[in-house]
N, C-alpha and C positions, 0 to 999 in steps of 0.2 A: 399815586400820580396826581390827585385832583388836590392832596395839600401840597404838592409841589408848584401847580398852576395858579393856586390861590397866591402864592407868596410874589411869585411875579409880577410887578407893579402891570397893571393894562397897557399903558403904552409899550413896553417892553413886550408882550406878550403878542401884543398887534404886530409891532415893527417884524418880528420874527415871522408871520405870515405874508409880506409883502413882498413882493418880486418886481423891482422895477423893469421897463421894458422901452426901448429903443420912440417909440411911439411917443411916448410921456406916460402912460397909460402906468398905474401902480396897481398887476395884478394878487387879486388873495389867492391864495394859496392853502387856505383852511377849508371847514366845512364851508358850503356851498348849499342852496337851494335850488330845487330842480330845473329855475328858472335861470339859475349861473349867480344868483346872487350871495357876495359872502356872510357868514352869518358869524357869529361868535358869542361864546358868553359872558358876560359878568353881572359879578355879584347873582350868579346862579338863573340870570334870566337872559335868554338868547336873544341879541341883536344886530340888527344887519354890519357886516363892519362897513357898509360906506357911512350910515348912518355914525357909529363911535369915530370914523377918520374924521367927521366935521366938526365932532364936540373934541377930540384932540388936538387938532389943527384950529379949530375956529371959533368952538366956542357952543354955546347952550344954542337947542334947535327949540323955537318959538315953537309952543302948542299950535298943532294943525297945519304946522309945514310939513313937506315931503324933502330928500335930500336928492336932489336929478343930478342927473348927468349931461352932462357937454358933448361928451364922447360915446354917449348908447352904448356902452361896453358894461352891463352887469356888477362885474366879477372887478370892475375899476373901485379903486379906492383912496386915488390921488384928490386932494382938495383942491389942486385945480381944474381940475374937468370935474367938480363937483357944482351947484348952486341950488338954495333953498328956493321953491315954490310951492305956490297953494294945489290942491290936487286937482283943480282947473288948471292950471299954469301945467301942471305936470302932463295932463291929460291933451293939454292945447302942441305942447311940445314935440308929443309922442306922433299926433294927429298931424302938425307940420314936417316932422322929419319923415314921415310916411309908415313909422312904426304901427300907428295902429288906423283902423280904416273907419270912418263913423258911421254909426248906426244908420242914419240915413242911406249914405251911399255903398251897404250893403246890399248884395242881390238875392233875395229872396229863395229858396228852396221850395219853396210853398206858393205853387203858383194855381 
């Protein structure tokens, strides 16, 4: 099977993992990381597919970009709920949409 998957160009290989969905959302449908996020491999090394949907769709990801989402959906791997930021921008993102809460305004356990 694995010289069967080699032979399939990647894009070809992506497209076949992708479920589009009413939303615009293009969910994967492949392996997955505990966190929903899609993974895949080429050329024998594993890569998130949101990450390979921006280099097929968009083009080479500049060292020390992150590829974020629009949509906070993981398991998304449409290029347009997609866009590059630095992992501040990412981090700033996550912290405005209320995804993640900052260390500051954490409550203590430890009192």
């Amino acid at each position: 099977m694995k010289q069967l998957s080699r032979s399939i160009p990647m894009q070809v290989r992506f497209g076949m993992k992708v479920q589009r969905h009413e939303n615009g959302c293009w969910l994967w449908n492949g392996s997955k990381t505990k966190r929903g996020y899609g993974e895949m491999y080429v050329d024998g090394q594993k890569h998130f597919a949101h990450r390979i949907s921006w280099r097929i769709h968009r083009g080479p990801i500049p060292d020390g970009f992150f590829v974020c989402h629009h949509c906070d959906t993981p398991g998304c791997v449409n290029p347009e709920h997609l866009f590059l930021g630095t992992q501040s921008e990412n981090i700033s993102d996550a912290v405005r949409k209320g995804r993640v809460i900052p260390p500051c305004f954490q409550v203590s356990s430890q009192a």
